[in-house]
Backbone as CSV, one residue per row, in Angstrom:
resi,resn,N_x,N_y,N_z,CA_x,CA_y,CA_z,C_x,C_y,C_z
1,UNK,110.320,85.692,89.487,109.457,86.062,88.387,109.900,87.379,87.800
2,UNK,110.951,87.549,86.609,111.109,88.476,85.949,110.076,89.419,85.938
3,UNK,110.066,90.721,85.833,108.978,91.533,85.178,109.035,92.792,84.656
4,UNK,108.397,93.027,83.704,108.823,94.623,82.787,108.281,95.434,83.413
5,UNK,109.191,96.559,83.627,108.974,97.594,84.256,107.706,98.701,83.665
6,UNK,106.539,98.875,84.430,105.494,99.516,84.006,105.932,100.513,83.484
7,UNK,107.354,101.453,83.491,107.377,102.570,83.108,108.019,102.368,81.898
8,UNK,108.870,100.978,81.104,109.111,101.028,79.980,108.111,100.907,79.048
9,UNK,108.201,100.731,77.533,107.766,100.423,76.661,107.839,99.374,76.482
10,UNK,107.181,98.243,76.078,107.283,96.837,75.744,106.728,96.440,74.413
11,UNK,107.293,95.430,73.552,106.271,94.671,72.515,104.648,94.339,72.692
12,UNK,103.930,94.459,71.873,102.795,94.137,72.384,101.723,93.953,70.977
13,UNK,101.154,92.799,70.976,100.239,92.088,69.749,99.066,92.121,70.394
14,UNK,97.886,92.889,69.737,96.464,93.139,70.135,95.743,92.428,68.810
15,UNK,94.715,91.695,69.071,94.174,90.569,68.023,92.403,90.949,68.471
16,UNK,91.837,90.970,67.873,90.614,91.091,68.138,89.779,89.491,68.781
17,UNK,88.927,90.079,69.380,88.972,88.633,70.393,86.876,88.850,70.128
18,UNK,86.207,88.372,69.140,85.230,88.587,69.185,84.554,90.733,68.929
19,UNK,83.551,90.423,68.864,83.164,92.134,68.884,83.270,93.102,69.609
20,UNK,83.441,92.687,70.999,83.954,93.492,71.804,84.338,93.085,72.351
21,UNK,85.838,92.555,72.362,86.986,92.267,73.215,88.465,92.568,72.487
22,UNK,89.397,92.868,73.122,90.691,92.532,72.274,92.034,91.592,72.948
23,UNK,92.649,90.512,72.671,93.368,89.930,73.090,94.756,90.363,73.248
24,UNK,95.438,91.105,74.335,96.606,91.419,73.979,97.900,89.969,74.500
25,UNK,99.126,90.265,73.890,99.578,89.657,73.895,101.245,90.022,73.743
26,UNK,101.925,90.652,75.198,102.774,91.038,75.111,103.919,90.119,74.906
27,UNK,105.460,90.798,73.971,106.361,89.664,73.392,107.226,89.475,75.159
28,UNK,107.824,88.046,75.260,107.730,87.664,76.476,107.254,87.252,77.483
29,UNK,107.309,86.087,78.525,106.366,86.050,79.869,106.510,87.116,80.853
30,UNK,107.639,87.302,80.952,107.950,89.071,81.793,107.269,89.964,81.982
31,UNK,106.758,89.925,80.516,106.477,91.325,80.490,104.577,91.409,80.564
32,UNK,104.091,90.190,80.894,102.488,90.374,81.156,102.222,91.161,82.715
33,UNK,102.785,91.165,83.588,102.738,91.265,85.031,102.885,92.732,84.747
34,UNK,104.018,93.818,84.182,103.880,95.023,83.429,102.517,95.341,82.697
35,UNK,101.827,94.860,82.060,101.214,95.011,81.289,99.776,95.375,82.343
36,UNK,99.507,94.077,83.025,98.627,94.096,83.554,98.295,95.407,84.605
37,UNK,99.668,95.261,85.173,99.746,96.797,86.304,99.262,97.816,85.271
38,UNK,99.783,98.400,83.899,99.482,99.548,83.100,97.680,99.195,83.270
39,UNK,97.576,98.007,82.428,96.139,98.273,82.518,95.483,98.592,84.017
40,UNK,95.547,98.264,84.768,94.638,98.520,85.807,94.949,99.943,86.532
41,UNK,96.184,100.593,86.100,96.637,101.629,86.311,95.648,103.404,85.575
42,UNK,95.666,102.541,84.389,95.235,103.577,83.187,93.801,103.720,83.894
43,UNK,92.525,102.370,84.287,91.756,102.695,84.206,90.661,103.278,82.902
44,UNK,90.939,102.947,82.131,90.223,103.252,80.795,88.790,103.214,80.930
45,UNK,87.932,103.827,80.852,86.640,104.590,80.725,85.768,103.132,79.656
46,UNK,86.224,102.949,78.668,85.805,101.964,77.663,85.750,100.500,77.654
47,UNK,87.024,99.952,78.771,87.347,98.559,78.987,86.339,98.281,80.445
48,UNK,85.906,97.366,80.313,84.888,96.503,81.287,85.361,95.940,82.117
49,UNK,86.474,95.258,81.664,86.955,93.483,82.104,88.455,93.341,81.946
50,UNK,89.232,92.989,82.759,90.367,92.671,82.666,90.634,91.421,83.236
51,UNK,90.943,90.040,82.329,91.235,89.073,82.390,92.498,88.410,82.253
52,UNK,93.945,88.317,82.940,95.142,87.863,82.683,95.192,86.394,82.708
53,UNK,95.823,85.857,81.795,96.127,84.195,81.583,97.350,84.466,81.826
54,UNK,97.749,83.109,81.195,99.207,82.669,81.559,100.083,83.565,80.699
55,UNK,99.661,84.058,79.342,100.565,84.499,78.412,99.774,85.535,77.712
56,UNK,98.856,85.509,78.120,97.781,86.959,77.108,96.606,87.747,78.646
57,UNK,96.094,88.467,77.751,94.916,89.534,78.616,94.205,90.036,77.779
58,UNK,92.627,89.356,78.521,91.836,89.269,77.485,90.832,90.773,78.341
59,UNK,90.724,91.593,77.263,90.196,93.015,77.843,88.927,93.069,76.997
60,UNK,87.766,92.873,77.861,86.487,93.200,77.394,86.128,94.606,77.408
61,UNK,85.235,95.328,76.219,85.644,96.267,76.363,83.670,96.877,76.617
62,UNK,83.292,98.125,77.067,81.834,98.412,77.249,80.823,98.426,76.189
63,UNK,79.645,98.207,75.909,79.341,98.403,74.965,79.054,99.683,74.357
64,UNK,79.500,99.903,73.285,79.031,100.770,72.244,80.838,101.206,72.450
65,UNK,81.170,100.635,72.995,82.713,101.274,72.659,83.353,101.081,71.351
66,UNK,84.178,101.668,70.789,84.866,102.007,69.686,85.767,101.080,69.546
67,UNK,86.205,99.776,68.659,87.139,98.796,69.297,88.391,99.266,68.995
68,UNK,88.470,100.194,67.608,89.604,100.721,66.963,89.888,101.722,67.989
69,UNK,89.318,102.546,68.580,89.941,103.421,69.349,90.248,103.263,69.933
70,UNK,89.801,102.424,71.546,90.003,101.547,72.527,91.594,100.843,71.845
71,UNK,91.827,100.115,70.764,92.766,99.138,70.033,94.111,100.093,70.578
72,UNK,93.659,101.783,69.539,94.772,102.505,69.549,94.967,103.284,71.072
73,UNK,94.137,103.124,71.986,94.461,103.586,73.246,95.108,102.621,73.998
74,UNK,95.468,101.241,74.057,95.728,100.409,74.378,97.196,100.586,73.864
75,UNK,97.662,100.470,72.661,98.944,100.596,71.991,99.839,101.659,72.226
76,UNK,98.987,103.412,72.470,99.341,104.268,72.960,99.845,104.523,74.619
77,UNK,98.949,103.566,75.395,99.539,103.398,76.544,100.619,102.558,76.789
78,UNK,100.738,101.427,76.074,101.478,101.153,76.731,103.056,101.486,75.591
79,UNK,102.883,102.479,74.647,104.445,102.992,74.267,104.991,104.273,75.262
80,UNK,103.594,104.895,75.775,104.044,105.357,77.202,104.354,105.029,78.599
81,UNK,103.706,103.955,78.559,103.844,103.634,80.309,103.271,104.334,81.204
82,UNK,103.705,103.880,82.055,102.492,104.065,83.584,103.376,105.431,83.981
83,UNK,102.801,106.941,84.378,103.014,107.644,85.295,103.647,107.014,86.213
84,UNK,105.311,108.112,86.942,105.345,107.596,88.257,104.438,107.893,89.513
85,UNK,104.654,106.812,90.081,103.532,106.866,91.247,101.986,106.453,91.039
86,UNK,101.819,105.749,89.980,100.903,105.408,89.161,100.127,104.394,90.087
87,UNK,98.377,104.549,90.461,97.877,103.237,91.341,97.159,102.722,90.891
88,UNK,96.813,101.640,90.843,95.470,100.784,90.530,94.055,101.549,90.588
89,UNK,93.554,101.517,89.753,92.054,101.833,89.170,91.238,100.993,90.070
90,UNK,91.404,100.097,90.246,90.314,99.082,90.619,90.138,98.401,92.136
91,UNK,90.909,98.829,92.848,90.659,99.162,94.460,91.463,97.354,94.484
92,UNK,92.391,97.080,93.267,92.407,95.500,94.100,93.422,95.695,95.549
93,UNK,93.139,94.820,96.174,93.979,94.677,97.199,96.053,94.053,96.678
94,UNK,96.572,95.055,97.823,97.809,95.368,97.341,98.488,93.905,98.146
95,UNK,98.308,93.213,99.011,99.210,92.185,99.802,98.222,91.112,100.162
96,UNK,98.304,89.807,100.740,97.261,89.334,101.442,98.540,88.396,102.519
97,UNK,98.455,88.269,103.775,99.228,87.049,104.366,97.989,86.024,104.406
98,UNK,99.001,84.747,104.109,98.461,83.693,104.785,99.317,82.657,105.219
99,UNK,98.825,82.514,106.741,99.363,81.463,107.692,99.163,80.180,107.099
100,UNK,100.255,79.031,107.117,100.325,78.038,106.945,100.930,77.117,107.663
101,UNK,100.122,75.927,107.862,100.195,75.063,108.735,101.348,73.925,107.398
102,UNK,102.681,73.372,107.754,103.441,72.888,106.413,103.216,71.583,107.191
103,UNK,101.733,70.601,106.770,102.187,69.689,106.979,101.336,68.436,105.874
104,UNK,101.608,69.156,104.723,101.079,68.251,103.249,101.174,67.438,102.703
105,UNK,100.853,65.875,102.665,100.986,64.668,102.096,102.002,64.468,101.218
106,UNK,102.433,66.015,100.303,103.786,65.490,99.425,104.397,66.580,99.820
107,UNK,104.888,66.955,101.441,105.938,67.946,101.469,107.142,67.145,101.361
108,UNK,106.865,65.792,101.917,108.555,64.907,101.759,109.030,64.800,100.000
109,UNK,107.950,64.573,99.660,108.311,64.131,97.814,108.594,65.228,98.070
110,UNK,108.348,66.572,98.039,108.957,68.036,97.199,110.171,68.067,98.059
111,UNK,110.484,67.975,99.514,111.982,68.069,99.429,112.731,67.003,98.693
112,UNK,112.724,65.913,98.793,113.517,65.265,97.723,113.556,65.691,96.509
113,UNK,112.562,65.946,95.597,112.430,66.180,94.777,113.848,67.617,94.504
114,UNK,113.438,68.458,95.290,113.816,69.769,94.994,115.665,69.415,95.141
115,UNK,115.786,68.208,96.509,117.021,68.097,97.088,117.168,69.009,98.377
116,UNK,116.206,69.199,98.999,116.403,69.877,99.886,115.873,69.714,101.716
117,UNK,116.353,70.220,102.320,115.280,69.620,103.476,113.740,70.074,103.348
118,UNK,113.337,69.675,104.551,111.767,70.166,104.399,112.191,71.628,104.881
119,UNK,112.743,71.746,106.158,112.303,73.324,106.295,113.114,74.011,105.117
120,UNK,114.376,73.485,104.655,114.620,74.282,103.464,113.338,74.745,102.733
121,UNK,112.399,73.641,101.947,111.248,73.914,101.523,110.439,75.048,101.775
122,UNK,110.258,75.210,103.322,109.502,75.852,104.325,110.124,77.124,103.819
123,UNK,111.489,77.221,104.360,111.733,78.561,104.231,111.808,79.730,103.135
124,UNK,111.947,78.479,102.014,112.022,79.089,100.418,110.336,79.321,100.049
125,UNK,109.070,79.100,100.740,108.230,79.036,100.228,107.642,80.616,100.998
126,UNK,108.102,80.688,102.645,107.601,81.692,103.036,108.725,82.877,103.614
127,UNK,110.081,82.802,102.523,110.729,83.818,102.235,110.743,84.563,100.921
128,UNK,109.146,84.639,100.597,109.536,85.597,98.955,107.801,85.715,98.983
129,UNK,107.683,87.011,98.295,106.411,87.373,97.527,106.007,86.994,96.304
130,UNK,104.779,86.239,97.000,104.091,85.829,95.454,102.944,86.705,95.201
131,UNK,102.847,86.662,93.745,101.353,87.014,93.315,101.005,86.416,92.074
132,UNK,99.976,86.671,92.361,98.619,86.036,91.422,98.695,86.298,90.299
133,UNK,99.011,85.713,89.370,100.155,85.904,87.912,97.874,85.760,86.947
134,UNK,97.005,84.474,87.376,95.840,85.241,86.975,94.634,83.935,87.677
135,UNK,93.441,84.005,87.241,92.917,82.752,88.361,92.455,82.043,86.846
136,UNK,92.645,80.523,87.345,91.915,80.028,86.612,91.345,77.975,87.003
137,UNK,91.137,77.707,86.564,90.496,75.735,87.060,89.461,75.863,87.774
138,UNK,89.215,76.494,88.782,88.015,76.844,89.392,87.888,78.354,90.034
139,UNK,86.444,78.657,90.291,86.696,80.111,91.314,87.621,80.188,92.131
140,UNK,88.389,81.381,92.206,89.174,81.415,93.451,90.625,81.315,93.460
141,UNK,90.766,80.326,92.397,92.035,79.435,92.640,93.097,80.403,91.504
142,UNK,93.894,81.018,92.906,95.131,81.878,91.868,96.217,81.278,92.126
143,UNK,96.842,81.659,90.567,98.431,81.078,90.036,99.566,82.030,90.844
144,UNK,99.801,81.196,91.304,101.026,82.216,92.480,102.292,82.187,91.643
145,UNK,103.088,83.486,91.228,104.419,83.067,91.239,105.214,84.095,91.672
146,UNK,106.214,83.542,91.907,107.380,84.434,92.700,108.865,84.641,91.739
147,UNK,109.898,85.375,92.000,110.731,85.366,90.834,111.382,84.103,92.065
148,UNK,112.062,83.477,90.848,113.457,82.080,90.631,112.265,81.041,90.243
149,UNK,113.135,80.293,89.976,112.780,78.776,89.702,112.829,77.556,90.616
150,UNK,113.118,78.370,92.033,113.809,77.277,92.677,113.163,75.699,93.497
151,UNK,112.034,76.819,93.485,110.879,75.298,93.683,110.118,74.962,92.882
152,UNK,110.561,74.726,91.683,109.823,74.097,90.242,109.972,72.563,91.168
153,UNK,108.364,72.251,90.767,108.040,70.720,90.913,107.481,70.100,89.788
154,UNK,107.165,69.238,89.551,106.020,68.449,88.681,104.549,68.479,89.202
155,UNK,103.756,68.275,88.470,102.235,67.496,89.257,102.525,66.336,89.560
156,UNK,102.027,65.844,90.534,101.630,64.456,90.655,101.295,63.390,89.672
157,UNK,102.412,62.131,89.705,101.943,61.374,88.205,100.286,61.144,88.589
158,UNK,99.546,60.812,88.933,98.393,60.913,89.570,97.535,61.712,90.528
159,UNK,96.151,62.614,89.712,95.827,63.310,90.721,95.100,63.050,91.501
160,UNK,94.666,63.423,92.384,93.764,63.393,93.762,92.381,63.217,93.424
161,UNK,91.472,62.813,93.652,90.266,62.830,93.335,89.420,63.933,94.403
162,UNK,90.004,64.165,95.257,89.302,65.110,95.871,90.325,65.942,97.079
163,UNK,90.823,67.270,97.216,91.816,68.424,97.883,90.989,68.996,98.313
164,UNK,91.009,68.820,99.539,90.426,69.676,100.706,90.146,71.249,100.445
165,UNK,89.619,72.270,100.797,89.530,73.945,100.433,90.503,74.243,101.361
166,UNK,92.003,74.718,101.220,92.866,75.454,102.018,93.814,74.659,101.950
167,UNK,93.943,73.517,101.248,95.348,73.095,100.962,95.840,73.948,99.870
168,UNK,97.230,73.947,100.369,98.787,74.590,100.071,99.532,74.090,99.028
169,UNK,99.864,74.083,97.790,100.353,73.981,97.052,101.040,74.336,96.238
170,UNK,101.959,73.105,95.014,103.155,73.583,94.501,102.767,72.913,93.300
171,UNK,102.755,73.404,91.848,103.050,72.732,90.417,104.234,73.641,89.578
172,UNK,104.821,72.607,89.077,105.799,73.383,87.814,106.569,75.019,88.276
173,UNK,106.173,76.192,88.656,106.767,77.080,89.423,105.408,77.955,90.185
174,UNK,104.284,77.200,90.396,103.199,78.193,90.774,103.187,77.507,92.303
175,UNK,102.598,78.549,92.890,102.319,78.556,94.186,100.970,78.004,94.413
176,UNK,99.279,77.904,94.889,98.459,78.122,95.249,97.494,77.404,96.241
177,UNK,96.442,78.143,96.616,95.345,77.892,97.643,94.251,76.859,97.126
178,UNK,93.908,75.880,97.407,92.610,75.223,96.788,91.622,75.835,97.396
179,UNK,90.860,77.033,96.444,89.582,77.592,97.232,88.477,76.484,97.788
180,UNK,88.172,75.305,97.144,87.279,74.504,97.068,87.641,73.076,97.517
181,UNK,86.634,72.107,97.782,87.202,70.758,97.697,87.191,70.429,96.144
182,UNK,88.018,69.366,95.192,87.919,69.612,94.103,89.256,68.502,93.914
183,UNK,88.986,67.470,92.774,90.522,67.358,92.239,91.201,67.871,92.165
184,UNK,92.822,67.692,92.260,94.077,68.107,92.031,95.318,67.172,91.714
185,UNK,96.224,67.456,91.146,97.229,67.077,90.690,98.921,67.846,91.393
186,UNK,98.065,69.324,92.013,99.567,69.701,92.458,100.226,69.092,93.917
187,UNK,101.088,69.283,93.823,101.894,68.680,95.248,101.536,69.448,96.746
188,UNK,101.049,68.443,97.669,100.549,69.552,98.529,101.185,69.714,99.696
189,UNK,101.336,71.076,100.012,102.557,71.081,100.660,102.282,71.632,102.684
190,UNK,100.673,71.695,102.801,100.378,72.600,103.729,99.204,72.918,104.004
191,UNK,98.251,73.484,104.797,97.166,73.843,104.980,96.640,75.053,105.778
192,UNK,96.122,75.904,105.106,95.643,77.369,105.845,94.293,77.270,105.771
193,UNK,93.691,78.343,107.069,92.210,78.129,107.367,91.863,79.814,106.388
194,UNK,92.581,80.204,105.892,92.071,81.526,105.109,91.376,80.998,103.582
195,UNK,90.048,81.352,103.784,89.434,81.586,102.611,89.465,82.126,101.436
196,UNK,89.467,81.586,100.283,90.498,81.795,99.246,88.555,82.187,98.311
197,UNK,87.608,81.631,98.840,86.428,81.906,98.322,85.593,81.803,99.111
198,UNK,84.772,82.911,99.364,83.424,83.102,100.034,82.613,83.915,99.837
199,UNK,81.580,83.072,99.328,80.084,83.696,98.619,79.920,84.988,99.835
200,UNK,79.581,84.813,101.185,79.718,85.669,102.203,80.198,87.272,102.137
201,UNK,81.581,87.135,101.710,82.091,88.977,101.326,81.359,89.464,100.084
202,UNK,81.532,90.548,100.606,81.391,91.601,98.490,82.252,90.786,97.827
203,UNK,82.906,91.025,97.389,84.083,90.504,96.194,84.596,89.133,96.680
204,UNK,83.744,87.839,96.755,83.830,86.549,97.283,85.500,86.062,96.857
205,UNK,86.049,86.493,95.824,88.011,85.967,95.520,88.312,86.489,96.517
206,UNK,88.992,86.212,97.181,90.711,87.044,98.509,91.380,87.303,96.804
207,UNK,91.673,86.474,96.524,92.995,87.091,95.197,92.183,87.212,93.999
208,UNK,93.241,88.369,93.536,92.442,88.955,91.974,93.968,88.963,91.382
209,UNK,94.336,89.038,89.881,95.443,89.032,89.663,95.646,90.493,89.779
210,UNK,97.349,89.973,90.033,97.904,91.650,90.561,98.251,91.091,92.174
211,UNK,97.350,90.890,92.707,97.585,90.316,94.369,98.723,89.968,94.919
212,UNK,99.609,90.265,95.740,100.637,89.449,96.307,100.271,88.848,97.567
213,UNK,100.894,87.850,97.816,100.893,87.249,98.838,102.039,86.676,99.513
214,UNK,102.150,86.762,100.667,103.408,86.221,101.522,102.519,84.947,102.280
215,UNK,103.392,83.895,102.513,103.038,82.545,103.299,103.954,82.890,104.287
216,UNK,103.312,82.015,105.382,104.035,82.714,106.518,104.167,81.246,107.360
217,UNK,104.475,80.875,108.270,104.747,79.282,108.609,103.358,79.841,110.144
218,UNK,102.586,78.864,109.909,102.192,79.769,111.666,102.597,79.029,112.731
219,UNK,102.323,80.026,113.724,102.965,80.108,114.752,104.171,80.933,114.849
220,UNK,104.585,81.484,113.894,105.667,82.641,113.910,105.561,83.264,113.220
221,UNK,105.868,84.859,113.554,105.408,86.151,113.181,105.921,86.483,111.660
């Protein structure tokens, strides 16, 4: 997963997104994962909400805030960039492991698919850091990606009518956890007993975007 360096300058299209919101929309996929770090970095006094999709970030902003000013503080940060040594505003959590059990109804389709063995699979899945690029289909459920392409899959020509909460999965180049039981379509590759959602904690997500995560095979360290 390419990504722009928080300390450059990047392109960046801000669109008004309703009365108090603004849609940004940096030029490139690269360069949102940059973007997002600045924002949560800056911490801005005025912005509420920080929401990352696949290709934009939708920033709600407080009320009675100024949208033009907020607009031009947004544009101003990021032709500066992030301070070095620059941390997150928002206490998200910096890593998460999770143990995985690799034994998922389409781990054989994804090695064929990919051309590879299964533990090839195995090893390419829990030799690299992913993170949570942003959540979205249901609570919980974050878009994992890692840099390469190398385990790009398809969905399933047919999806599931119902995925267990803690199956392991693979679509198109994303990684993720099924917080819930719930249809699915991605390829499943595995199963962990870590809770991806629970009403139970303060902050019921494990992942917020920004999050990385390492998969780990269990039973070995």
């Amino acid at each position: 997963m390419p990504t722009a360096d928080p300390g450059e300058a990047m392109e960046l299209t801000v669109l008004p997104a309703g009365d108090r919101a603004l849609l940004l929309v940096p030029a490139g996929h690269g360069g949102l994962p940059g973007l997002v770090d600045l924002l949560y970095a800056a911490d801005l006094p005025s912005v509420q909400d920080i929401q990352p999709a696949a290709e934009t970030v939708l920033v709600t902003l407080t009320d009675g805030a100024n949208v033009l000013d907020v607009r031009a503080q947004l544009r101003r940060l990021v032709l500066q960039g992030a301070p070095a040594g620059a941390t997150r505003g928002t206490g998200a959590v910096d890593e998460v492991t999770v143990p995985v059990r690799y034994d998922g109804d389409d781990l054989d389709d994804v090695a064929r698919l990919l051309e590879l063995t299964v533990a090839e699979v195995i090893a390419a899945h829990t030799g690299r850091t992913w993170r949570c690029r942003f959540i979205g289909f249901t609570a919980g459920f974050g878009y994992l990606e890692s840099d390469g392409t190398d385990l790009r899959v398809p969905r399933r020509s047919q999806s599931r009518t119902s995925v267990p909460p803690g199956a392991v999965a693979l679509a198109d180049t994303y990684s993720a956890v099924y917080p819930r039981n719930s249809p699915g379509g991605w390829q499943l590759i595995g199963t962990t007993d870590v809770r991806m959602w629970d009403l139970g904690r303060p902050q019921p997500a494990l992942l917020r975007p920004g999050t990385r995560v390492r998969f780990v095979e269990e039973g070995r360290a």
